[in-house]
Steps between C-alpha positions, in 0.01 A plus 500: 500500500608186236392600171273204369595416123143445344566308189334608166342135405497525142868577461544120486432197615741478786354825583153378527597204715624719707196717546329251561684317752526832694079550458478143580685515781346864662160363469627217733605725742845401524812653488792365253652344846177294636462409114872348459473335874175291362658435156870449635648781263668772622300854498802635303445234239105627539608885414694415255217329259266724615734809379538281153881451578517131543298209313277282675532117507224295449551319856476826652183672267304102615613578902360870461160391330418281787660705760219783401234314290568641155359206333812421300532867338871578580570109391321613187685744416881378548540341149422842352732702706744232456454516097558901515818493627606292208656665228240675272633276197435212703179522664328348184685183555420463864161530398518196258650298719292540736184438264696205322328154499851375388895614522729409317905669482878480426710642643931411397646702794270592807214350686193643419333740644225290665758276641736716662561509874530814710870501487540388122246748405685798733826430336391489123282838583807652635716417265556820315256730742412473838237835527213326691647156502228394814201594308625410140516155670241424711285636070719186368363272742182616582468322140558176581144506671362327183623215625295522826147542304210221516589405123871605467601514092671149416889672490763356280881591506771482313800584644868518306733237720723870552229665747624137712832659484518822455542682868266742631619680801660189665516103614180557747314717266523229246444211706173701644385529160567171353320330794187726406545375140482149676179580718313467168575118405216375624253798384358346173379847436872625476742376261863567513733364218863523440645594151829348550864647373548176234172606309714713265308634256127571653181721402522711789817711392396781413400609803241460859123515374174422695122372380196572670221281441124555580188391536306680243753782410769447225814384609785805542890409452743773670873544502694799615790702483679734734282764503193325388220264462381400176160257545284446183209282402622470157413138349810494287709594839310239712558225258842507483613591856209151611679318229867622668356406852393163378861418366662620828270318707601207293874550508476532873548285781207329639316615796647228753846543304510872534422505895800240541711738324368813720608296765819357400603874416397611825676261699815491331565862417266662804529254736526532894886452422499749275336769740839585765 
Protein backbone atom coordinates (compact mmCIF):
# COMPACT_ATOMS: atom_id res chain seq x y z
CA UNK A 1 0.00 0.00 0.00
CA UNK A 2 1.49 3.80 -1.15
CA UNK A 3 2.36 5.53 1.89
CA UNK A 4 0.41 8.96 1.77
CA UNK A 5 2.83 11.91 2.85
CA UNK A 6 0.44 14.06 5.11
CA UNK A 7 2.06 17.39 5.24
CA UNK A 8 2.49 19.21 8.65
CA UNK A 9 0.80 22.76 7.52
CA UNK A 10 2.54 25.00 9.71
CA UNK A 11 6.02 24.00 8.64
CA UNK A 12 5.62 26.71 5.96
CA UNK A 13 3.82 28.22 3.63
CA UNK A 14 4.45 25.97 0.70
CA UNK A 15 3.53 23.38 3.12
CA UNK A 16 0.18 24.75 3.85
CA UNK A 17 -0.67 25.21 0.20
CA UNK A 18 -0.13 22.01 -0.11
CA UNK A 19 -2.45 20.76 2.57
CA UNK A 20 -4.74 22.45 1.40
CA UNK A 21 -4.80 21.69 -2.13
CA UNK A 22 -4.77 17.97 -1.13
CA UNK A 23 -8.04 18.72 1.50
CA UNK A 24 -9.40 20.76 -1.22
CA UNK A 25 -9.13 18.39 -3.60
CA UNK A 26 -10.42 15.02 -1.33
CA UNK A 27 -13.46 16.86 -0.40
CA UNK A 28 -14.12 17.06 -4.22
CA UNK A 29 -13.89 13.62 -4.59
CA UNK A 30 -11.29 13.48 -7.07
CA UNK A 31 -8.25 11.86 -7.51
CA UNK A 32 -4.89 13.92 -8.46
CA UNK A 33 -5.59 12.39 -12.19
CA UNK A 34 -9.45 13.57 -12.74
CA UNK A 35 -8.12 16.90 -10.99
CA UNK A 36 -5.10 17.52 -13.61
CA UNK A 37 -7.48 16.23 -16.67
CA UNK A 38 -10.05 19.29 -15.70
CA UNK A 39 -7.20 21.76 -14.98
CA UNK A 40 -4.82 20.49 -17.90
CA UNK A 41 -1.80 19.79 -15.41
CA UNK A 42 -0.36 16.70 -15.10
CA UNK A 43 -1.27 14.60 -11.75
CA UNK A 44 2.54 14.37 -11.22
CA UNK A 45 2.74 18.14 -11.27
CA UNK A 46 -0.52 17.74 -8.70
CA UNK A 47 1.65 15.38 -6.18
CA UNK A 48 4.29 17.25 -6.32
CA UNK A 49 2.67 20.65 -4.72
CA UNK A 50 0.62 18.75 -2.73
CA UNK A 51 3.87 16.91 -1.14
CA UNK A 52 5.37 20.73 -0.84
CA UNK A 53 8.13 19.81 -3.47
CA UNK A 54 7.25 22.11 -6.26
CA UNK A 55 5.79 25.83 -6.16
CA UNK A 56 2.57 26.64 -7.51
CA UNK A 57 1.96 29.26 -10.26
CA UNK A 58 -0.59 31.60 -9.99
CA UNK A 59 -2.26 30.38 -13.44
CA UNK A 60 -2.47 27.08 -12.00
CA UNK A 61 -3.67 28.06 -7.99
CA UNK A 62 -6.76 30.49 -10.34
CA UNK A 63 -7.56 27.00 -12.62
CA UNK A 64 -7.75 24.91 -9.25
CA UNK A 65 -10.06 27.50 -7.36
CA UNK A 66 -12.61 27.28 -10.03
CA UNK A 67 -12.05 23.75 -10.90
CA UNK A 68 -13.33 22.95 -7.08
CA UNK A 69 -15.00 26.23 -5.84
CA UNK A 70 -12.46 27.41 -3.30
CA UNK A 71 -13.51 30.91 -3.63
CA UNK A 72 -10.07 32.21 -4.57
CA UNK A 73 -8.22 30.63 -1.37
CA UNK A 74 -5.27 28.81 -3.12
CA UNK A 75 -5.02 32.18 -5.45
CA UNK A 76 -4.79 33.85 -2.07
CA UNK A 77 -2.27 32.32 -0.87
CA UNK A 78 0.46 32.12 -3.82
CA UNK A 79 2.13 35.54 -3.11
CA UNK A 80 2.93 34.26 0.38
CA UNK A 81 4.37 30.97 -0.57
CA UNK A 82 6.05 32.70 -3.30
CA UNK A 83 7.64 35.40 -0.71
CA UNK A 84 8.94 32.33 1.59
CA UNK A 85 11.02 30.90 -0.72
CA UNK A 86 12.86 34.15 -0.99
CA UNK A 87 15.85 34.50 0.87
CA UNK A 88 15.12 35.30 4.59
CA UNK A 89 17.21 38.69 4.14
CA UNK A 90 15.04 39.49 1.40
CA UNK A 91 11.58 38.85 2.20
CA UNK A 92 11.30 42.40 3.80
CA UNK A 93 11.91 43.93 0.48
CA UNK A 94 9.40 41.89 -1.43
CA UNK A 95 7.08 43.03 1.01
CA UNK A 96 7.71 46.79 0.24
CA UNK A 97 7.50 46.45 -3.07
CA UNK A 98 4.69 44.98 -3.10
CA UNK A 99 2.99 47.63 -0.65
CA UNK A 100 4.86 50.55 -2.57
CA UNK A 101 2.64 53.36 -4.04
CA UNK A 102 5.88 54.31 -5.96
CA UNK A 103 9.38 52.58 -7.26
CA UNK A 104 12.00 54.01 -7.97
CA UNK A 105 15.91 52.14 -8.72
CA UNK A 106 19.42 52.04 -10.29
CA UNK A 107 20.84 49.65 -11.18
CA UNK A 108 24.80 50.13 -13.30
CA UNK A 109 25.08 46.43 -14.32
CA UNK A 110 21.85 44.14 -14.30
CA UNK A 111 18.20 44.52 -14.94
CA UNK A 112 16.30 44.65 -12.03
CA UNK A 113 14.71 42.30 -10.42
CA UNK A 114 11.13 43.22 -11.40
CA UNK A 115 12.14 43.35 -14.94
CA UNK A 116 13.85 40.26 -15.56
CA UNK A 117 12.60 37.55 -17.90
CA UNK A 118 12.55 33.84 -17.12
CA UNK A 119 15.75 33.20 -18.86
CA UNK A 120 17.65 36.47 -17.69
CA UNK A 121 16.50 35.85 -14.25
CA UNK A 122 17.61 31.79 -14.48
CA UNK A 123 21.02 32.75 -15.62
CA UNK A 124 21.87 35.59 -13.05
CA UNK A 125 20.37 33.06 -10.19
CA UNK A 126 22.66 30.47 -11.43
CA UNK A 127 25.44 32.22 -11.73
CA UNK A 128 27.51 31.08 -8.83
CA UNK A 129 24.79 28.29 -7.45
CA UNK A 130 22.36 26.37 -9.10
CA UNK A 131 20.73 24.32 -5.72
CA UNK A 132 16.99 24.83 -6.55
CA UNK A 133 17.47 26.98 -9.58
CA UNK A 134 13.43 26.15 -10.71
CA UNK A 135 12.02 27.36 -7.54
CA UNK A 136 14.60 30.18 -6.74
CA UNK A 137 13.16 31.46 -10.08
CA UNK A 138 9.78 31.08 -10.50
CA UNK A 139 10.32 33.44 -6.13
CA UNK A 140 12.12 36.13 -8.56
CA UNK A 141 9.29 36.39 -10.76
CA UNK A 142 6.45 35.64 -8.89
CA UNK A 143 7.51 39.40 -7.91
CA UNK A 144 6.90 41.03 -10.80
CA UNK A 145 3.07 40.54 -9.98
CA UNK A 146 3.03 44.17 -8.68
CA UNK A 147 2.85 45.12 -11.88
CA UNK A 148 -0.41 43.17 -12.56
CA UNK A 149 -2.37 44.88 -9.45
CA UNK A 150 -5.52 47.32 -9.98
CA UNK A 151 -3.18 50.38 -8.94
CA UNK A 152 0.37 49.12 -9.87
CA UNK A 153 3.21 51.58 -7.99
CA UNK A 154 4.30 54.30 -10.70
CA UNK A 155 8.02 52.39 -11.40
CA UNK A 156 11.00 54.38 -12.42
CA UNK A 157 14.41 52.95 -13.71
CA UNK A 158 17.56 53.81 -14.11
CA UNK A 159 19.60 51.65 -15.83
CA UNK A 160 23.70 52.11 -16.42
CA UNK A 161 24.04 52.04 -20.56
CA UNK A 162 26.50 48.61 -19.47
CA UNK A 163 23.39 46.30 -18.42
CA UNK A 164 22.62 47.21 -22.64
CA UNK A 165 25.86 45.54 -23.12
CA UNK A 166 26.95 43.52 -20.80
CA UNK A 167 25.94 39.65 -21.86
CA UNK A 168 23.87 37.51 -19.83
CA UNK A 169 23.82 33.96 -20.90
CA UNK A 170 23.71 34.75 -24.68
CA UNK A 171 22.42 36.77 -28.05
CA UNK A 172 18.65 35.33 -27.49
CA UNK A 173 18.67 35.73 -23.81
CA UNK A 174 19.48 39.32 -24.32
CA UNK A 175 17.38 40.10 -27.12
CA UNK A 176 14.35 38.33 -24.99
CA UNK A 177 15.07 40.66 -22.32
CA UNK A 178 15.62 43.86 -24.02
CA UNK A 179 12.30 43.43 -25.92
CA UNK A 180 10.60 43.07 -22.35
CA UNK A 181 12.43 46.30 -21.39
CA UNK A 182 10.66 47.64 -24.63
CA UNK A 183 7.07 46.23 -23.75
CA UNK A 184 6.99 49.08 -21.19
CA UNK A 185 7.24 52.29 -23.58
CA UNK A 186 3.96 52.89 -23.71
CA UNK A 187 3.07 52.05 -19.87
CA UNK A 188 3.09 55.63 -18.36
CA UNK A 189 3.14 53.83 -15.10
CA UNK A 190 6.69 52.37 -15.95
CA UNK A 191 9.62 54.39 -16.62
CA UNK A 192 12.79 53.12 -18.03
CA UNK A 193 15.82 55.53 -18.50
CA UNK A 194 19.24 55.06 -19.79
CA UNK A 195 22.35 56.46 -17.91
CA UNK A 196 24.57 56.56 -20.82
CA UNK A 197 28.60 55.66 -20.91
CA UNK A 198 29.56 59.67 -21.82
CA UNK A 199 27.93 60.84 -18.43
CA UNK A 200 31.34 60.50 -16.74
CA UNK A 201 31.17 61.58 -13.54
CA UNK A 202 27.43 60.77 -12.10
CA UNK A 203 25.68 60.49 -8.51
CA UNK A 204 24.95 56.98 -8.82
CA UNK A 205 28.63 55.60 -8.36
CA UNK A 206 28.78 54.38 -5.49
CA UNK A 207 26.72 51.77 -5.97
CA UNK A 208 22.71 50.13 -6.99
CA UNK A 209 20.14 51.61 -4.32
CA UNK A 210 16.27 51.49 -4.34
CA UNK A 211 13.35 53.95 -2.68
CA UNK A 212 10.12 52.89 -1.65
CA UNK A 213 7.54 55.39 -1.42
CA UNK A 214 4.08 55.20 0.34
CA UNK A 215 1.02 56.34 0.94
CA UNK A 216 1.00 57.18 4.53
CA UNK A 217 4.21 55.28 5.68
CA UNK A 218 7.69 56.99 5.54
CA UNK A 219 9.58 56.47 2.62
CA UNK A 220 12.48 53.45 3.03
CA UNK A 221 15.81 53.66 0.78
CA UNK A 222 17.67 50.09 0.46
CA UNK A 223 20.92 49.04 -1.09
CA UNK A 224 22.68 45.75 -0.69
CA UNK A 225 25.67 43.86 -0.66
CA UNK A 226 26.59 40.27 -1.29
CA UNK A 227 25.30 38.80 1.52
CA UNK A 228 22.85 41.40 2.49
CA UNK A 229 20.13 43.89 2.49
CA UNK A 230 20.45 47.02 4.22
CA UNK A 231 16.81 49.11 4.02
CA UNK A 232 16.38 52.06 6.50
CA UNK A 233 13.90 54.83 7.02
CA UNK A 234 16.51 57.13 8.13
CA UNK A 235 15.69 60.89 7.00
CA UNK A 236 19.33 61.77 6.62
CA UNK A 237 19.69 58.40 4.33
CA UNK A 238 16.48 59.20 2.33
CA UNK A 239 17.53 62.67 1.57
CA UNK A 240 20.53 62.07 0.03
CA UNK A 241 19.99 58.79 -1.91
CA UNK A 242 16.21 61.09 -3.44
CA UNK A 243 18.62 63.87 -4.01
CA UNK A 244 21.21 61.14 -5.93
CA UNK A 245 18.09 59.71 -7.83
CA UNK A 246 17.02 63.15 -8.87
CA UNK A 247 20.55 63.92 -10.43
CA UNK A 248 20.62 60.54 -12.26
CA UNK A 249 17.27 60.89 -13.52
CA UNK A 250 18.48 64.17 -14.80
CA UNK A 251 21.72 63.03 -16.34
CA UNK A 252 19.80 60.33 -18.11
CA UNK A 253 18.39 59.87 -21.35
CA UNK A 254 14.86 60.72 -21.84
CA UNK A 255 12.12 58.26 -21.82
CA UNK A 256 11.56 58.20 -25.78
CA UNK A 257 15.53 58.53 -26.09
CA UNK A 258 16.27 55.64 -23.85
CA UNK A 259 13.74 53.10 -25.64
CA UNK A 260 15.51 54.08 -29.09
CA UNK A 261 18.67 53.16 -27.54
CA UNK A 262 17.19 49.71 -26.04
CA UNK A 263 16.39 49.16 -29.41
CA UNK A 264 19.26 50.22 -31.37
CA UNK A 265 21.36 47.93 -28.91
CA UNK A 266 19.18 45.15 -29.49
CA UNK A 267 19.19 45.16 -33.05
CA UNK A 268 22.65 45.74 -33.72
CA UNK A 269 24.40 43.61 -31.15
CA UNK A 270 21.32 40.86 -30.62
CA UNK A 271 19.89 40.95 -33.73
CA UNK A 272 18.29 38.01 -35.86
CA UNK A 273 21.83 38.12 -37.63
CA UNK A 274 23.46 37.88 -34.70
CA UNK A 275 21.51 34.67 -33.44
CA UNK A 276 23.31 31.61 -36.02
Amino acid sequence: MTRINILDPGASPLDYYGYELRRYREAAGLTQQQLGDIVNYTASLICQIETAKKLPTAQFSERVDAALGTGGALSRLVDLVMRSQLPAWFREVAELEARAREICLFQPQLVHGLLQTDAYARAVLGAVEDDDLNNRTAARLARQRVFQKVQPPVFWAVFGEAVLYHKVSGANVMREQLLKLLSFERNPRVNIQILPFDTGIHAGLLGSFDIFRFATDPTIVYSEDYETGHPTANPDAVESRSLRYDHLRAAALSIEDSAELIRSVMEDRYGEQQLA
